[in-house]
DOVO-239772 format. One record per residue: x, y, z of N, C-alpha, C in turn. Coordinates in pm, whole numbers, padded with zeros to 5 digits, always signed. Layout:
% residues N
XYZXYZXYZ
...
% end
This chain:
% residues 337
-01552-01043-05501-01563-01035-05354-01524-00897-05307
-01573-00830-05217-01590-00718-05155-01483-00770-05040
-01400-00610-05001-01353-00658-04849-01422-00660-04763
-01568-00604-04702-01668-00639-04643-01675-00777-04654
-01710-00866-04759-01728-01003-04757-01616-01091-04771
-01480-01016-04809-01359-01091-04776-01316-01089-04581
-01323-00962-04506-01324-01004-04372-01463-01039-04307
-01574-01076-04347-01657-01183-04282-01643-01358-04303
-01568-01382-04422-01508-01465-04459-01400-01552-04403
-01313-01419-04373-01180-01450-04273-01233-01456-04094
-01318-01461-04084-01381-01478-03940-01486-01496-03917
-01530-01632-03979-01647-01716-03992-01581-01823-03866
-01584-01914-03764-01562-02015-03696-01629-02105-03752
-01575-02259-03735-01680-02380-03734-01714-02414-03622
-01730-02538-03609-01832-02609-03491-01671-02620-03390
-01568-02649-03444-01471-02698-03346-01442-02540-03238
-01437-02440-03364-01434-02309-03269-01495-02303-03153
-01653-02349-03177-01728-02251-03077-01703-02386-02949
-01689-02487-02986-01669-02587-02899-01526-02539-02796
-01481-02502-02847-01378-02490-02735-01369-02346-02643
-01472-02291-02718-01502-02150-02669-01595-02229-02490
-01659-02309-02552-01774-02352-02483-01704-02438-02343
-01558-02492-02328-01481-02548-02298-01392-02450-02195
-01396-02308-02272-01321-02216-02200-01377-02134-02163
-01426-02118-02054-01585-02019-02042-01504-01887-01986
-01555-01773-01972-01504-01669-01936-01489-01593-02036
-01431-01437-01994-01420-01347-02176-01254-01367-02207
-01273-01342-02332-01155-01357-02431-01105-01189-02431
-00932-01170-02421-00864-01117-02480-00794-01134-02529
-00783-01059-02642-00683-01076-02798-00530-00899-02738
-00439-00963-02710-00332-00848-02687-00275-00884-02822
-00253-00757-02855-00191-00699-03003-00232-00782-03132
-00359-00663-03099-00465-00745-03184-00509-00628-03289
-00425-00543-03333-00413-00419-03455-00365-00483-03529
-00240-00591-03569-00217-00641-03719-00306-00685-03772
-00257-00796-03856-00288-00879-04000-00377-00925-04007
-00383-01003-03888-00484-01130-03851-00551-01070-03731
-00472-00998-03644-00602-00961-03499-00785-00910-03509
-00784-00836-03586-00905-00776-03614-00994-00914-03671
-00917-00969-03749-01081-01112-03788-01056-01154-03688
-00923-01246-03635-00942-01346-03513-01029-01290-03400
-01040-01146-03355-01075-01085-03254-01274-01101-03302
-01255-01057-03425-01437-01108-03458-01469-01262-03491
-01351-01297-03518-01388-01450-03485-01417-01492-03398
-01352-01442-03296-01412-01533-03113-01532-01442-03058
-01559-01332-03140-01711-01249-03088-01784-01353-03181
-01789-01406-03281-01885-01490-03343-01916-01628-03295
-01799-01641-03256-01747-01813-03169-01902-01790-03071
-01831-01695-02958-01868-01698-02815-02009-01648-02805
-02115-01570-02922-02216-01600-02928-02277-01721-02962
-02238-01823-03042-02301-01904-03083-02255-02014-02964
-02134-01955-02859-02147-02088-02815-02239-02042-02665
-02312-01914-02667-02389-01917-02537-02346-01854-02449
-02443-01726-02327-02378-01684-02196-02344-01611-02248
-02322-01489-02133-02239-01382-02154-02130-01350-02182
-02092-01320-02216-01907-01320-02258-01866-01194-02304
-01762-01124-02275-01689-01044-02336-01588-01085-02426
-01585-01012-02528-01433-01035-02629-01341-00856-02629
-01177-00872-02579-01166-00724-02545-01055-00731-02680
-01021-00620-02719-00930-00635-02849-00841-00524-02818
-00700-00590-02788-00590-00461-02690-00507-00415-02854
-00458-00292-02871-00411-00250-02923-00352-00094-02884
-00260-00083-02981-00224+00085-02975-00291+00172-03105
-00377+00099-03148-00497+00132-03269-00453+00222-03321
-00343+00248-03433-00287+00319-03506-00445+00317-03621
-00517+00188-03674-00587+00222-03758-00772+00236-03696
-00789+00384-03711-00892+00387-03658-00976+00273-03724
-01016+00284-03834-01102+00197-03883-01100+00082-03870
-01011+00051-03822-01049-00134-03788-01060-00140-03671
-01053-00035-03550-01113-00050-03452-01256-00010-03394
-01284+00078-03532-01448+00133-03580-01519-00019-03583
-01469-00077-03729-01505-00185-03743-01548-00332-03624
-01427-00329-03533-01450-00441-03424-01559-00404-03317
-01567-00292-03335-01685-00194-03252-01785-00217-03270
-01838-00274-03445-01965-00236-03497-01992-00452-03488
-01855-00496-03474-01908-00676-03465-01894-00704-03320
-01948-00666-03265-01956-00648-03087-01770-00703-02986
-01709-00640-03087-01593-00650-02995-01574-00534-02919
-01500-00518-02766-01491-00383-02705-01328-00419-02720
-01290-00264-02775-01174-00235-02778-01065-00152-02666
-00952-00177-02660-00908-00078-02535-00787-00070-02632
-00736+00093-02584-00585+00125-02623-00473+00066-02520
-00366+00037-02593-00253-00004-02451-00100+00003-02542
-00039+00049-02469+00099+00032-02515+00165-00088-02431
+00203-00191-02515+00198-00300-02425+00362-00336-02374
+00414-00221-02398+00556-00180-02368+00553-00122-02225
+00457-00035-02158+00418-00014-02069+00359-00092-01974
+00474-00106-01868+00399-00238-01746+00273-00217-01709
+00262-00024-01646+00174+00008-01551+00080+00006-01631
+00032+00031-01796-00041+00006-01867-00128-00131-01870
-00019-00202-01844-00051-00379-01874-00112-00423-01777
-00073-00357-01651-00123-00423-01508-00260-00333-01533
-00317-00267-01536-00470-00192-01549-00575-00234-01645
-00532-00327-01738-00575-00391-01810-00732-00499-01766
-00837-00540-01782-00914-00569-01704-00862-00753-01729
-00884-00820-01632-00907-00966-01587-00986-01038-01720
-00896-01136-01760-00978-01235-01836-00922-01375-01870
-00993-01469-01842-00932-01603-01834-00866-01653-01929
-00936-01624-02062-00855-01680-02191-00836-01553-02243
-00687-01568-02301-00583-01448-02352-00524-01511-02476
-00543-01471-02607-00446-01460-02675-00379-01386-02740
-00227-01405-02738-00105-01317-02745-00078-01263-02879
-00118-01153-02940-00038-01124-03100+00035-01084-03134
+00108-00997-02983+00243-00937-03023+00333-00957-03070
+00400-00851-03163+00500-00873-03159+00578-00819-03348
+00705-00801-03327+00762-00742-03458+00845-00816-03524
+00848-00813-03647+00954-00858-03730+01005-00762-03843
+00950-00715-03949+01006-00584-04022+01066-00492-03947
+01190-00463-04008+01289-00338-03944+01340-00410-03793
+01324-00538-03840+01506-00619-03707+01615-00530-03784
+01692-00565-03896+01786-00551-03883+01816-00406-03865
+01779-00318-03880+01742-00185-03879+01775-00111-03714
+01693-00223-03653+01617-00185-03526+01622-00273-03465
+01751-00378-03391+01679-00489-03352+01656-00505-03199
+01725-00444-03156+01660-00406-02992+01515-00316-02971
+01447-00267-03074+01287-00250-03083+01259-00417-03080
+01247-00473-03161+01249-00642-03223+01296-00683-03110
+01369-00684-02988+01369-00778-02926+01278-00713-02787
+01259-00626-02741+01168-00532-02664+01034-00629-02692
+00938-00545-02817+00844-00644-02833+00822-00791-02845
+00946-00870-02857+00955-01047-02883+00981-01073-02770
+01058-00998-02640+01011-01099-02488+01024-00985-02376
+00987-00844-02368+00981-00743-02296+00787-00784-02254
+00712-00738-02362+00582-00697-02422+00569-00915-02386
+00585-00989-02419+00541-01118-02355+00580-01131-02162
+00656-01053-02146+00705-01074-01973+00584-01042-01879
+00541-00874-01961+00433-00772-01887+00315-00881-01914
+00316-00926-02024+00152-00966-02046+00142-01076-01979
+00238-01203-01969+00284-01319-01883+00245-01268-01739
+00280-01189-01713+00305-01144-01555+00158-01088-01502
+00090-01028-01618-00069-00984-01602-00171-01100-01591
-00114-01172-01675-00228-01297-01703-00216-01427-01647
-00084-01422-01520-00029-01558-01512-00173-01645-01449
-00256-01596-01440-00370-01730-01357-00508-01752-01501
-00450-01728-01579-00547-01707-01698-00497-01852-01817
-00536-01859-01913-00500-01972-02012-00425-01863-02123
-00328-01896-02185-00316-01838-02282-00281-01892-02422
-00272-01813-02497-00245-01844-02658-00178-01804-02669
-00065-01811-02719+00050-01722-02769+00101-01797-02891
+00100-01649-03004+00134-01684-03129+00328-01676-03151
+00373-01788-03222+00506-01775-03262+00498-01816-03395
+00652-01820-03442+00654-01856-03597+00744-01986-03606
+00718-01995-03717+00834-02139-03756+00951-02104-03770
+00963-01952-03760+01137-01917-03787+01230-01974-03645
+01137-02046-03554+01259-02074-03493+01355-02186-03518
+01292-02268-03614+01326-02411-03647+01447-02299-03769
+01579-02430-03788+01650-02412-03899+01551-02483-04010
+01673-02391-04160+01643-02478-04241+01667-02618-04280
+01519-02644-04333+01546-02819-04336+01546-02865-04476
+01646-02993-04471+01623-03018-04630+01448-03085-04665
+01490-03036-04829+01355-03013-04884+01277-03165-04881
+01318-03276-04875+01287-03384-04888+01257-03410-04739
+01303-03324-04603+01314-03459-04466+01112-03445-04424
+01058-03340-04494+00919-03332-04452+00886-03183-04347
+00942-03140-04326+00985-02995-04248+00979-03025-04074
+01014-02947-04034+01084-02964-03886+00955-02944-03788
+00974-03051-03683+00866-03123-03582+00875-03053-03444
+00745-03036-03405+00750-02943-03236+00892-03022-03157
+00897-03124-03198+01018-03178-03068+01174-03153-03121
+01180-03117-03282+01298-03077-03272+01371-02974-03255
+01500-02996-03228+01556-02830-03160+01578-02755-03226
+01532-02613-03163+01563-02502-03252+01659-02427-03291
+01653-02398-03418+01806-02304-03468+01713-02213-03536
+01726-02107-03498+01703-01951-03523+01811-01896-03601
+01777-01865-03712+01848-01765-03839+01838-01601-03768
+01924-01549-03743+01901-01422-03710+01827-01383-03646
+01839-01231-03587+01773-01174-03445+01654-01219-03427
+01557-01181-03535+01420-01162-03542+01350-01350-03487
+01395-01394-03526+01418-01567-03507+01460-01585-03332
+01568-01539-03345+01642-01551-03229+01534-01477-03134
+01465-01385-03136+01388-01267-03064+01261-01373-02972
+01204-01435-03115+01063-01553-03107+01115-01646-02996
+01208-01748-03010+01252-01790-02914+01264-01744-02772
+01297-01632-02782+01300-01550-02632+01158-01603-02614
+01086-01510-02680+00944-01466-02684+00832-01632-02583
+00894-01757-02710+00866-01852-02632+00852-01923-02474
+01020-01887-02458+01089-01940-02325+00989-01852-02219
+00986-01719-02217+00882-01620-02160+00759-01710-02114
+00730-01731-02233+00593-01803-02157+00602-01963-02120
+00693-02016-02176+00708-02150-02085+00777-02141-01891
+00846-02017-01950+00879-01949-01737+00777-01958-01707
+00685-01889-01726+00538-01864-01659+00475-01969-01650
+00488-02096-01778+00385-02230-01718+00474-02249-01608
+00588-02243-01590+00605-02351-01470+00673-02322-01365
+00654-02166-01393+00650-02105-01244+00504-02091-01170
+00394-02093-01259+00261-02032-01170+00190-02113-01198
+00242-02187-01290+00095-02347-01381+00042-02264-01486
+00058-02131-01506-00012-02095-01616-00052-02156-01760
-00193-02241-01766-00196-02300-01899-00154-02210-02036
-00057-02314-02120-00020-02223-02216+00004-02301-02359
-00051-02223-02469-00050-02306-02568+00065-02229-02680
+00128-02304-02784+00240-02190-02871+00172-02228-03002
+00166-02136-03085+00142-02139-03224+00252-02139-03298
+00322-02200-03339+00412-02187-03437+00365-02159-03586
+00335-02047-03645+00242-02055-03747+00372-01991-03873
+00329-02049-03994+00361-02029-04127+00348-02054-04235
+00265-02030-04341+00282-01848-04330+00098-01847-04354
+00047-01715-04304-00062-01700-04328-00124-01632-04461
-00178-01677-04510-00267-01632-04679-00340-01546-04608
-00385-01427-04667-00515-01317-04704-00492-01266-04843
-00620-01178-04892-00627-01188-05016-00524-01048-04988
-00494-00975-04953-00464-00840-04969-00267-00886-04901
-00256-00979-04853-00081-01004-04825-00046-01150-04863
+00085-01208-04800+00065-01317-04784+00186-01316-04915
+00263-01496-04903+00314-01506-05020+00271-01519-05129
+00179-01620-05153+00111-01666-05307+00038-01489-05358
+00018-01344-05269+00032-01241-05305+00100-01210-05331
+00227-01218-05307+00348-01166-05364+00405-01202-05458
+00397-01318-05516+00428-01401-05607+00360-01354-05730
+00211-01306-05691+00123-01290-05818+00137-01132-05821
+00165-01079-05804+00179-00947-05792+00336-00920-05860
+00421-00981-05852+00517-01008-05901+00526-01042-06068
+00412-01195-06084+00387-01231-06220+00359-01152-06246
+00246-01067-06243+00139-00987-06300+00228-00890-06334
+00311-00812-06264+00394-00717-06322+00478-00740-06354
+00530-00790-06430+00656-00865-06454+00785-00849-06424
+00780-00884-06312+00914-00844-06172+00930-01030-06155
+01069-01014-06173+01168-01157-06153+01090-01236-05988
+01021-01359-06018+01037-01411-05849+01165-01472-05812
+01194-01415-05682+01332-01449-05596+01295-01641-05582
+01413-01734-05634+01387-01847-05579+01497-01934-05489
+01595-01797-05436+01630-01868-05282+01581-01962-05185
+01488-01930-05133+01374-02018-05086+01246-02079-05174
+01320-02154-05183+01242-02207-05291+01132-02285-05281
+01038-02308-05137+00980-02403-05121+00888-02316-05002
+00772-02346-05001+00723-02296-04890+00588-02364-04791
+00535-02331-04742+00436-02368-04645+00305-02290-04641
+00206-02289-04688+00083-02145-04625+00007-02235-04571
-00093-02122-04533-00218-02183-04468-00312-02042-04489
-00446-02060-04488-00550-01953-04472-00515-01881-04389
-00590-01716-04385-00588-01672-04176-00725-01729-04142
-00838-01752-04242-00886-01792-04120-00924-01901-04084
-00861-01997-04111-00805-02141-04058-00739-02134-03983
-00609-02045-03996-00506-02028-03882-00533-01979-03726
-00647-01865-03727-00765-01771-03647-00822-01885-03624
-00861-01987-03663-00969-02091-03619-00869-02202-03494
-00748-02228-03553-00701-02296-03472-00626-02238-03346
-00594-02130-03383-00534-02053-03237-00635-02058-03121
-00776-02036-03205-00890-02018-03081-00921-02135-03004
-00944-02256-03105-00950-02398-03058-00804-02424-02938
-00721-02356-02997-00594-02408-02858-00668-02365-02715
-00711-02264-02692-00768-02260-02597-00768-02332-02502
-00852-02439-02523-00874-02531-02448-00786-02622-02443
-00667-02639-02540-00551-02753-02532-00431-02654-02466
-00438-02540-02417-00382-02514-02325-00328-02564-02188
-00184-02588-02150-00162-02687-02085+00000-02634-02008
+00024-02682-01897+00138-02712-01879+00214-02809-01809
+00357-02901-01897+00416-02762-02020+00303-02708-02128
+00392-02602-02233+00295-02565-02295+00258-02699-02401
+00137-02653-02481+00099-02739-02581+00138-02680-02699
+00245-02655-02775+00316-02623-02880+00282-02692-03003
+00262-02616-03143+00201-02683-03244+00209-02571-03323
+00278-02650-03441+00313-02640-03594+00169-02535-03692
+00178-02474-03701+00045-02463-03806+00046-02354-03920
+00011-02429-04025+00046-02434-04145-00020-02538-04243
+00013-02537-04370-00054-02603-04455+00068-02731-04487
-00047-02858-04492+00026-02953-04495+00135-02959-04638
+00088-02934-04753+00146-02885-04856+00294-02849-04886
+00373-02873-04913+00542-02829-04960+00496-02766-05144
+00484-02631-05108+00439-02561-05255+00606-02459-05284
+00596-02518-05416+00724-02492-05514+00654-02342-05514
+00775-02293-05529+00781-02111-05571+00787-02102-05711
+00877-02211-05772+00841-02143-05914+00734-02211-05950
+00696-02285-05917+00551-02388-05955+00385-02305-05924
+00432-02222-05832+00332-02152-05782+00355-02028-05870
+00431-01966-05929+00489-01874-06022+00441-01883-06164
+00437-01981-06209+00432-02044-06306+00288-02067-06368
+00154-02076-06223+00022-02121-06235+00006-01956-06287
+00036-01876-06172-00027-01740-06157+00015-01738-06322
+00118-01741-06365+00168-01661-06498+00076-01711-06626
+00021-01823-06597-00037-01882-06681-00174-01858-06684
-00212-01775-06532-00388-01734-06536-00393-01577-06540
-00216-01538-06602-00253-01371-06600-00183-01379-06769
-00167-01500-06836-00122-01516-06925+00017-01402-06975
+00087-01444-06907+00230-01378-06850+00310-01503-06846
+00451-01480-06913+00572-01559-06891+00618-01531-06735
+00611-01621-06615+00675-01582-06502+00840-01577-06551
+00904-01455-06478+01033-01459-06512+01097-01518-06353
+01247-01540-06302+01259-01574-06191+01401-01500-06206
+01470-01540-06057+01622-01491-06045+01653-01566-05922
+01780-01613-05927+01831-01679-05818+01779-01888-05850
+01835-01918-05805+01796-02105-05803+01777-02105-05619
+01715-02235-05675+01619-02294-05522+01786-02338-05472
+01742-02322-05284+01835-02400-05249+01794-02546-05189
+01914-02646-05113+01854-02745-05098+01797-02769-04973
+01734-02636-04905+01657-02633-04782+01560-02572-04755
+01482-02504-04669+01371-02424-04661+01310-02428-04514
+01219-02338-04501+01201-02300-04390+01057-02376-04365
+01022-02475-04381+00920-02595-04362+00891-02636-04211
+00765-02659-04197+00703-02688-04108+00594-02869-04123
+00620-02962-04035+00558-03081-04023+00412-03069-03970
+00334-03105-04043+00164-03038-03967+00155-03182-03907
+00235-03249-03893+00140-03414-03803+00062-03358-03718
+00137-03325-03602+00042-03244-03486-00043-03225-03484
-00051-03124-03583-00176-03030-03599-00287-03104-03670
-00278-03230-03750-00359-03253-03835-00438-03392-03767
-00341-03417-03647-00404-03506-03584-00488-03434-03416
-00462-03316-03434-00489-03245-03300-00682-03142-03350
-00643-03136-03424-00762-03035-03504-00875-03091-03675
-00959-03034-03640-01008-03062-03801-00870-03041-03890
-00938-03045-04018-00832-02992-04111-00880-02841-04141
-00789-02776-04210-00846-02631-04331-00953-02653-04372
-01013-02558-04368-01141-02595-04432-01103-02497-04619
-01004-02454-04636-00927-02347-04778-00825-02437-04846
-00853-02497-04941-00752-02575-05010-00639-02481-05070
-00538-02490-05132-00470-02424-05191-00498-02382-05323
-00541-02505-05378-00618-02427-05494-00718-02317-05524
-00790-02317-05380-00923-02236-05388-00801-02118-05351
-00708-02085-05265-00661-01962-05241-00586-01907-05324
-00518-02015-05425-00504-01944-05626-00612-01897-05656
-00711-01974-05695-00788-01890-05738-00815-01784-05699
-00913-01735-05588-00963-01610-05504-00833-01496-05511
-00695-01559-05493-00603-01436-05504-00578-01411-05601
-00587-01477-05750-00560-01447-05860-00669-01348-05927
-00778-01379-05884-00946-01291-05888-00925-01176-05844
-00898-01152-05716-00807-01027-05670-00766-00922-05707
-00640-00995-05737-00520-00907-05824-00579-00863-05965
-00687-00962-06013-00708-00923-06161-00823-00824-06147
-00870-00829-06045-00988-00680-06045-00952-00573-05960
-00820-00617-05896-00794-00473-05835-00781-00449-05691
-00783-00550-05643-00828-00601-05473-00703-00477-05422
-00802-00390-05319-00655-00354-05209-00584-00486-05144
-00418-00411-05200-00337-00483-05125-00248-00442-05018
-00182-00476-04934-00140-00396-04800+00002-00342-04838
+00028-00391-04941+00174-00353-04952+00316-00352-04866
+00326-00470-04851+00398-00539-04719+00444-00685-04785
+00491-00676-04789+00566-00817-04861+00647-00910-04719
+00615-01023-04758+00637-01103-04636+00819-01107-04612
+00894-01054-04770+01035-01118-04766+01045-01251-04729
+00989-01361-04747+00956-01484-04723+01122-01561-04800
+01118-01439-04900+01267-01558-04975+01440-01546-04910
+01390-01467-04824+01504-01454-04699+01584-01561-04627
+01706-01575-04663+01762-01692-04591+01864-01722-04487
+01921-01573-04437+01949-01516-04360+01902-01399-04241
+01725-01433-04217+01681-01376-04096+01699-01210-04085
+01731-01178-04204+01707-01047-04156+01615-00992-04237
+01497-00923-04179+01420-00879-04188+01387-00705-04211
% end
């Protein structure tokens, strides 16, 4: 697989996509939409919103550090704009659009930096809240706000309360409350993603893991248990919130239903790069797990099994795939980032 045909891949929609595109009429903006996932999700809803009909704009806000992926969103009919979304007067000039979804936001270099980390986690949601309050929005969060749960209870449910491990955790939460002010100060429909963790072939944990086997570097098994999901399953369901935008907000888990062992997942890779996985550290008796009921009764399912995303990442790594070189630190159990 080519990265050409690995990001047309990652921003293919199904039928549920364009349906809710079709549900949410008006143009789509994607704010802080330069990471991981913005650039497919952002050609995901240009692919959505043709097939679902009518004119439509898709705008893709960034501070486009990488030209080329804003070359790229250019050439799949997305229009791009620069913005520092730290900047109010920036934010307010921004053009009008009914459905918004939110990507901001930092986690590498909290502990380092954590008043940057908390700036972008509910400064950069206030401005964009305050721009968009008559609009629907999406706004992405993580599961780090939930504590760890033991490994057996099934992982932690939109209704239970949150305990945030450190700033970066603590930051998301802000980040949240931000936009639940706004549902119910203005009605602003609003939906939360709690997402963890997202697979691509070039990041992601089950990358790090195999990248690890493959070179024979110890996997950390502190956290010993984890959660993925595709991005572009994950890109598929953020877009579908759309329309389950609501207030209060409509908050939802998303992730792979799956509880996948680290050394078990360690262990496959080592055995398809025919490598002894080595490890360091023992599992503990909790983890940072997420409950997909919600989600699995709210949405199709994945259309990316876990097995298929061993394979394809193991294919990868064994021919050479660029990788981003960014490691999720996923085996972190103290929030700092």
């Amino acid at each position: 697989m080519t990265e050409a045909e690995l990001e047309d891949l990652l921003s293919t929609p199904r039928p549920a996509t364009v349906d809710a595109l079709v549900q949410s009429p008006g143009d789509v903006i994607v704010l802080g939409a330069g990471g991981k996932m913005g650039p497919t999700l952002a050609r995901m809803a240009a692919r959505a919103a043709s097939a679902a009909g009518g004119a439509r704009r898709v705008l893709a806000v960034s501070r486009w550090s990488s030209s080329a992926a804003e070359r790229a969103l250019h050439d799949a009919g997305v229009e791009t704009i620069r913005c520092d979304l730290l900047d109010s007067d920036a934010v307010r000039r921004l053009p009008d659009a009914p459905n918004v979804i939110f990507m901001a936001g930092q986690k590498f270099g909290t502990s380092g930096a954590p008043a940057n980390t908390w700036a972008m986690n509910t400064v950069v949601p206030t401005h964009c809240a305050e721009r968009y309050h008559e609009s629907r929005i999406v706004a992405f969060s993580t599961g780090n706000v939930y504590p760890l749960t033991p490994i057996t209870s099934g992982g932690s449910k939109e209704t239970d309360a949150l305990g945030p491990i450190g700033e970066y955790a603590a930051s998301c939460v802000g980040r949240e409350r931000i936009f639940e002010l706004f549902a119910d100060r203005y009605g602003t429909p609003v939906a939360i993603v709690r997402l963890n963790y997202a697979i691509d072939l070039r990041y992601g944990v089950l990358v790090d893991v195999a990248l690890r086997v493959r070179n024979g570097e110890p996997v950390p098994l502190e956290m010993g248990y984890v959660n993925v999901i595709w991005q572009a399953d994950a890109n598929r369901i953020a877009i579908e919130c759309l329309s389950r935008a609501s207030t209060p907000p409509f908050i939802v888990n998303v992730t792979g239903a799956e509880r996948l062992s680290v050394r078990s997942v360690a262990a496959w890779f080592g055995t398809r790069f025919g490598k002894e996985a080595r490890f360091v550290g023992q599992e503990g008796p909790d983890a940072l797990l997420s409950n997909t009921g919600k989600m699995r009764s709210a949405f199709p399912p994945p259309e990316t099994s876990t097995e298929q995303m061993f394979e394809m990442i193991a294919d990868w790594v064994e021919h050479g795939g660029h990788v981003l070189g960014k490691p999720t630190k996923f085996e972190a159990r103290d929030g700092r980032f």
